[in-house]
C-alpha positions in Angstrom: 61.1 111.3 34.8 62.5 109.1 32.3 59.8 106.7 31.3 60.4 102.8 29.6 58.1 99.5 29.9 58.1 96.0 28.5 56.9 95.8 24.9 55.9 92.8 23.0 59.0 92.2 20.5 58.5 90.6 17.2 61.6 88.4 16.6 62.4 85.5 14.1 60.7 82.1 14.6 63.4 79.7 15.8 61.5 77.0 14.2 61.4 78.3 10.6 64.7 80.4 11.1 67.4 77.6 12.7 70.8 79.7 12.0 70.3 83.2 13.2 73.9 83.5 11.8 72.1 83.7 8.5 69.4 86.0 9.0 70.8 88.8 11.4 73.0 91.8 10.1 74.7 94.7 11.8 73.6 98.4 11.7 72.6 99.8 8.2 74.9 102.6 9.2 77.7 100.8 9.6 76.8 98.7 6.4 79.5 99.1 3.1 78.0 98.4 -0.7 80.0 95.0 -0.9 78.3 94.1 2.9 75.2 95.2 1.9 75.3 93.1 -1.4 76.9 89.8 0.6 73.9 90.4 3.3 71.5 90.1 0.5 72.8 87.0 -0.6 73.3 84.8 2.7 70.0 84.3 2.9 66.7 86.0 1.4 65.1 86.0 5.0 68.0 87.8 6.1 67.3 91.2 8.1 68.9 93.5 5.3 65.4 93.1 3.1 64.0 95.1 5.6 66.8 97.1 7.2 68.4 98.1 4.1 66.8 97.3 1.0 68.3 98.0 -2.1 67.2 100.0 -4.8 66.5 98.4 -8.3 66.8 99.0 -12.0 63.2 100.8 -13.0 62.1 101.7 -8.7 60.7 105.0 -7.9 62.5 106.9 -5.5 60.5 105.2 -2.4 60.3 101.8 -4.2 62.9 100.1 -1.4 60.6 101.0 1.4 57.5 99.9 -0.1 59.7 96.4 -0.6 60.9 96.8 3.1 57.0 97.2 4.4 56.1 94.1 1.8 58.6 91.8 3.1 57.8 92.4 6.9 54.1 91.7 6.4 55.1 88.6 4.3 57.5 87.5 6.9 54.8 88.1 9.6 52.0 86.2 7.8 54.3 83.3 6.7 55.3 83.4 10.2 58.9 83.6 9.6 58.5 86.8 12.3 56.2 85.3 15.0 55.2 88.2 18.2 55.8 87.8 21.9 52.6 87.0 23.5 53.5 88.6 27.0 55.3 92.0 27.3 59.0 91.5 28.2 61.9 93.2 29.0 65.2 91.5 27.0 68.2 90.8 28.7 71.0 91.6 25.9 74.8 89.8 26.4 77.2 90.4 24.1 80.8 88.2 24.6 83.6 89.1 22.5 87.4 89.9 22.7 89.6 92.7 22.2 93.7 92.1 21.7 93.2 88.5 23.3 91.5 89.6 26.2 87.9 88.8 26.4 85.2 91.1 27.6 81.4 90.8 28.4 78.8 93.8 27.5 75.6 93.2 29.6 72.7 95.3 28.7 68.4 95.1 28.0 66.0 96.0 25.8 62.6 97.7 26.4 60.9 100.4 24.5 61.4 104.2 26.4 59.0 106.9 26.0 60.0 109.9 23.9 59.5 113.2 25.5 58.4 112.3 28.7 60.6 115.1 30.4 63.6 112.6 31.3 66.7 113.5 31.0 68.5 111.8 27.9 71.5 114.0 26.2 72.7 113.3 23.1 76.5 113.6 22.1 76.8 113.5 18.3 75.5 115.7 15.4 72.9 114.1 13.0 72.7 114.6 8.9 69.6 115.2 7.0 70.2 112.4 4.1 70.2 109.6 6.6 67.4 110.7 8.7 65.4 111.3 5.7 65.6 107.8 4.6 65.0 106.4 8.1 62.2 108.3 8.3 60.6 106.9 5.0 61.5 103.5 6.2 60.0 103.8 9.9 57.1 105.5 8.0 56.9 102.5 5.5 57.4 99.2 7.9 55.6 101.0 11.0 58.2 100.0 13.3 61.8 99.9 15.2 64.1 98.0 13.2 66.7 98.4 15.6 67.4 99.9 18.9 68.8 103.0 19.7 71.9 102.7 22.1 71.4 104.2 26.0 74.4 104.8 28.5 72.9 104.5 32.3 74.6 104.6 35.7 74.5 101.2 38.1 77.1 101.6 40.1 75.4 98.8 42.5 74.4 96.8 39.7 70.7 96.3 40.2 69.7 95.4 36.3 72.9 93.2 36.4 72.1 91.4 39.4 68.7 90.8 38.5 69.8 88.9 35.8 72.5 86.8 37.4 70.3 85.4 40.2 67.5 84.8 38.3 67.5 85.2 34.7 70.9 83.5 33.4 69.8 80.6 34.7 67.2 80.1 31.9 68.7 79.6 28.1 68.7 82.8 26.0 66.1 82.1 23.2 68.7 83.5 20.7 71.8 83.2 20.8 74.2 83.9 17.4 78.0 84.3 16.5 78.4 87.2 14.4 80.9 87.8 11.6 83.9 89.6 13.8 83.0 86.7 15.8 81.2 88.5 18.7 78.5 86.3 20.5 74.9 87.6 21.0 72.5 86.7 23.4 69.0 87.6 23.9 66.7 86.4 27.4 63.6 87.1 28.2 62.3 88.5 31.4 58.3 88.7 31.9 58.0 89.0 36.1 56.4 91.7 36.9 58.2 92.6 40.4 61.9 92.3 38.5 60.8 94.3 35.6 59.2 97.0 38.2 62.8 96.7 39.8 64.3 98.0 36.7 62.3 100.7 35.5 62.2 101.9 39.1 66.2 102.2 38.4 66.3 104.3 35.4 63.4 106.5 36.5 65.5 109.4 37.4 68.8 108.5 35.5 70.5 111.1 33.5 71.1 109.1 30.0 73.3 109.4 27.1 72.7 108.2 23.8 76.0 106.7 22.4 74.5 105.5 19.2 71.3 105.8 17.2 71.3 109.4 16.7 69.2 109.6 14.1 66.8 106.9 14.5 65.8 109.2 17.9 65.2 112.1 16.0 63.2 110.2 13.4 60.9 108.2 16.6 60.3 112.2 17.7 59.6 113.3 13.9 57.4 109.9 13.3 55.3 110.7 16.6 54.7 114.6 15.7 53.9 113.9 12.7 51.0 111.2 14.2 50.2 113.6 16.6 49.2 115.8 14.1 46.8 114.1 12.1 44.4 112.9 15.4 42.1 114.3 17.5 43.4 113.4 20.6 46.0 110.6 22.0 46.3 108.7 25.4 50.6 109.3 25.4 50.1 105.4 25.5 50.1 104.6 21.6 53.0 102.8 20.6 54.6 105.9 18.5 55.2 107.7 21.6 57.9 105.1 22.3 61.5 104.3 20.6 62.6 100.6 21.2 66.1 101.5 23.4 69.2 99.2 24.2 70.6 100.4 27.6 73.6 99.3 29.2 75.7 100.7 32.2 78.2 103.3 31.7 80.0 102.7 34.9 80.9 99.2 33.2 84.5 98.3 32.3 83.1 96.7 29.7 81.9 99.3 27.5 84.2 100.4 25.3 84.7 103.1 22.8 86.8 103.1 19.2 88.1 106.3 17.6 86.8 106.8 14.0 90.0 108.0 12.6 89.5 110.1 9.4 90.8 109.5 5.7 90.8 112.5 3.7 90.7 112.1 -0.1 91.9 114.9 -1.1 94.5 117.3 0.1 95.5 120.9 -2.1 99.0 122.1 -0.4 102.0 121.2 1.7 101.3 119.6 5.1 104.5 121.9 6.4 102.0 124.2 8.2 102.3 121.0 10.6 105.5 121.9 12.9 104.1 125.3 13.4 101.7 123.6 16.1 102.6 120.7 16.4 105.8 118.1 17.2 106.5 115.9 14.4 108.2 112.3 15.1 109.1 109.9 12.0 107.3 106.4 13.5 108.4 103.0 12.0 105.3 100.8 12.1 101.6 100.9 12.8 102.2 98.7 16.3 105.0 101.6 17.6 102.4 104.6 16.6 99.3 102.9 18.0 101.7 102.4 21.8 103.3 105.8 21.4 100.0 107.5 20.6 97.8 105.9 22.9 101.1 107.1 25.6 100.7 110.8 24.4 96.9 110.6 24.5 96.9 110.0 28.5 98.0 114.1 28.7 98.2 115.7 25.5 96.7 115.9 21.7 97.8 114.4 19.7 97.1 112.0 16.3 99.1 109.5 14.0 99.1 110.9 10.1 99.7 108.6 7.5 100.8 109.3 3.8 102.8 107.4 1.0 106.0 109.5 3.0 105.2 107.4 5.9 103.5 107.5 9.3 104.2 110.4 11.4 103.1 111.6 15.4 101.5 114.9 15.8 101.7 116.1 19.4 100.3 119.5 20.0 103.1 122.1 21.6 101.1 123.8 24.1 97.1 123.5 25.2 97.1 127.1 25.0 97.0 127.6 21.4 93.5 125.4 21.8 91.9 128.8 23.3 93.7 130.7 21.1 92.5 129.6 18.1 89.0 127.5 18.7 86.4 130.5 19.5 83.3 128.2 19.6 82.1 125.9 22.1 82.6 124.9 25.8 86.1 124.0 27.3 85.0 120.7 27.0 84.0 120.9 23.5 87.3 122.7 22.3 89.5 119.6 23.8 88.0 117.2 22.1 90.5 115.8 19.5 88.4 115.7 17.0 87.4 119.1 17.2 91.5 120.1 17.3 92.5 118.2 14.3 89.6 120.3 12.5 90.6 123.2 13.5 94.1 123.2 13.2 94.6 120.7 10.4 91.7 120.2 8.6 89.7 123.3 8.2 93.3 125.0 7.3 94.0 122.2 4.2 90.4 123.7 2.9 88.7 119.9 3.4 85.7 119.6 3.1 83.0 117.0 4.6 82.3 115.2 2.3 86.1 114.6 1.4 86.5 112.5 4.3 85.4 108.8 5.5 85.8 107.8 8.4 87.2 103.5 10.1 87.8 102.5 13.4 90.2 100.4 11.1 94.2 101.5 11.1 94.7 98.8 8.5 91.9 100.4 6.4 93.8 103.6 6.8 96.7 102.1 5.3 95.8 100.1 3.1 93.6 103.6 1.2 96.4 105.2 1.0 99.0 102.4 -0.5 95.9 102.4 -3.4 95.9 106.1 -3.6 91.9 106.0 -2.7 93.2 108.6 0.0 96.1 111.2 0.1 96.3 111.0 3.9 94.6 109.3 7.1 94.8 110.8 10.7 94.7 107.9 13.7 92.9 109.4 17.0 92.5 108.2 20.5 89.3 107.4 21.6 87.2 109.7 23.1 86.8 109.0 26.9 83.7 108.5 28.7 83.9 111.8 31.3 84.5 113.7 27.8 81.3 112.7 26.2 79.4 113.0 29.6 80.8 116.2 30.1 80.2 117.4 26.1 76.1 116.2 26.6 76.1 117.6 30.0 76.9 120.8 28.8 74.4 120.9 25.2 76.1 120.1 22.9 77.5 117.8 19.6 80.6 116.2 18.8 81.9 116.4 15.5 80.2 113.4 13.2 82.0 110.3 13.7 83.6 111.2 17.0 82.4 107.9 18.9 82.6 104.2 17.6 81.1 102.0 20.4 81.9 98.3 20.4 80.6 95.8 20.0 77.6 97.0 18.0 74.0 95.4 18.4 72.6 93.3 16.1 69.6 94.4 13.2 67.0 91.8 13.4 67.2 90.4 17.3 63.9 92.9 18.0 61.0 94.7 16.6 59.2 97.1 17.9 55.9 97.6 16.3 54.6 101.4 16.2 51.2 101.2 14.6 
């Protein structure tokens, strides 16, 4: 039974903090150097102090996260951060637009219970680096900086309805334009039957985490290790919880990015190419992203980019997959990211950490033109029933297989853990 309640969210006080614009920034993993530096400077109460701290000249290797827990409790005491008095669920709406057409991703925010024997699956593979440093910042600030990101089914739309005919008709208590000019909302919801109403829907769900990876495995690491050093515990404590956004997968709204891949470094001829795969000369970035996203609807197949030009791979036959991909479910092997490492990547000898990864084709592009990259691959996103099916079966997608959109917000909601 998948367990999640109404927590008390610590949030900025709208009347020491007038432009949230200011304040709020997006996820620290999504975060570059030069936006973690322009962060810094829009404001100093902005969210990246906490979320992201940066290391100075003369720090100790855990000197950020000491600064991190510092400015929190200053922020709290100087009541720039003020506490909910009543337990709430939040209502999260997010209004943006893709190519023109403009789109609305409903979702809420409560905290959810880590292993209370529900069933949530996980889709991605994690790394050690990063969950080492959110562990030394969750361990620091004692609390969720950010929530992960949960994919339930409504296909009647309780949650939604719930807030159409009764909670929409109240005026969010944030509400903030972010820098790709997506709009965030946050309500509040305290009644006790609607909120009964909602945890009785995701009781016996099935979930997915699309995003926050790590931060889960951090929450479970944070509350063993709390575990550990008492005597006995009521499950209640607020470390056996992980503040969760969850939104419905059956939704037309949410949507999914490919990461596509720029590799740095390339030893060898990319002739090896037409052995597998059916090369086409493409004149733009606008004909490749139509003709790609064409040959995506039955077959593999990715846009390569060098100073030559930009090129569409199209895989001959699906049988080769089997052939040559050993590990892993059916599921697993058709993934496209796992077919361009197979069959391109792992035979150029590229390595990990040669590669970075955009959901931007102009970024692409524009690294190669600079020689910062010898050559970027475009994919197709992933689709939901792939990612269903992947979790479903156990297992990971490669890193960087899954870019959802938009992204939530740092610094809407805490959730305190001590």
């Amino acid at each position: 039974m998948t367990e999640i309640k109404p927590f008390k969210a610590v949030h900025y006080n709208p009347e020491k903090i007038h432009d949230f614009s200011h304040v709020v920034c997006p996820p620290y993993d999504v975060i570059s150097p030069p936006q973690q530096e322009a962060y810094h400077n829009a404001s100093p109460y902005n969210f990246i102090h906490i979320e992201l701290a940066k290391d100075k000249a003369g720090d100790d290797k855990n000197q950020k996260y000491t600064r991190a827990r510092e400015t929190f409790e200053h922020w709290l005491k100087d009541g720039v951060l003020i506490q909910d008095e009543k337990p709430c669920i939040y209502y999260y709406r997010q209004e943006y637009k893709i190519q023109g057409e403009r789109h609305s991703r409903m979702g809420f925010i409560s905290v959810m219970k880590l292993e209370s024997g529900g069933k949530i699956f996980p889709h991605e593979n994690t790394h050690a680096s990063p969950k080492e440093d959110r562990f030394k910042l969750l361990s620091s600030v004692g609390a969720n900086l950010s929530p992960i990101f949960v994919c339930f089914s409504d296909r009647e739309r309780r949650v939604e309805k719930i807030f159409v005919t009764h909670v929409s008709l109240t005026k969010p208590f944030i509400s903030v334009t972010d820098q790709d000019g997506v709009k965030h909302m946050v309500w509040r919801l305290d009644d006790p039957a609607y909120i009964n109403e909602i945890v009785g829907t995701l009781s016996h769900q099935t979930l997915f985490i699309a995003d926050g990876h790590h931060r889960y495995e951090v929450a479970q690491e944070y509350q063993r290790a709390k575990i550990s050093r008492m005597e006995k515990t009521t499950g209640q404590e607020p470390f056996n919880y992980v503040m969760t956004y969850f939104t419905n997968i059956d939704s037309r709204d949410l949507k999914i990015f490919p990461l596509h891949r720029l590799v740095h470094r390339i030893s060898g001829s990319l002739n090896f190419l037409e052995d597998h795969f059916r090369t086409d000369r493409i004149k733009s970035r606008q004909e490749l992203l139509i003709l790609l996203a064409k040959a995506g609807q039955n077959e593999h197949a990715f846009g390569l980019y060098t100073k030559e030009g930009i090129v569409l791979l199209r895989l001959k036959n699906k049988a080769l997959i089997d052939k040559f991909i050993k590990d892993g479910s059916k599921e697993f092997r058709r993934l496209d990211a796992t077919i361009l490492k197979y069959f391109i990547l792992d035979k150029l000898g590229v390595k990990s950490e040669e590669i970075t990864y955009t959901k931007d084709i102009n970024e692409v592009i524009a690294n190669v033109d600079a020689g910062d990259a010898q050559a970027g691959f475009i994919l197709n996103p992933v689709k939901i029933p792939q990612l269903k099916a992947v979790a479903l079966n156990g297992e990971r997608m490669p890193p960087k297989t899954t870019y959802f959109y938009p992204k939530l917000l740092s610094g809407l909601t805490v959730h305190r853990v001590v």
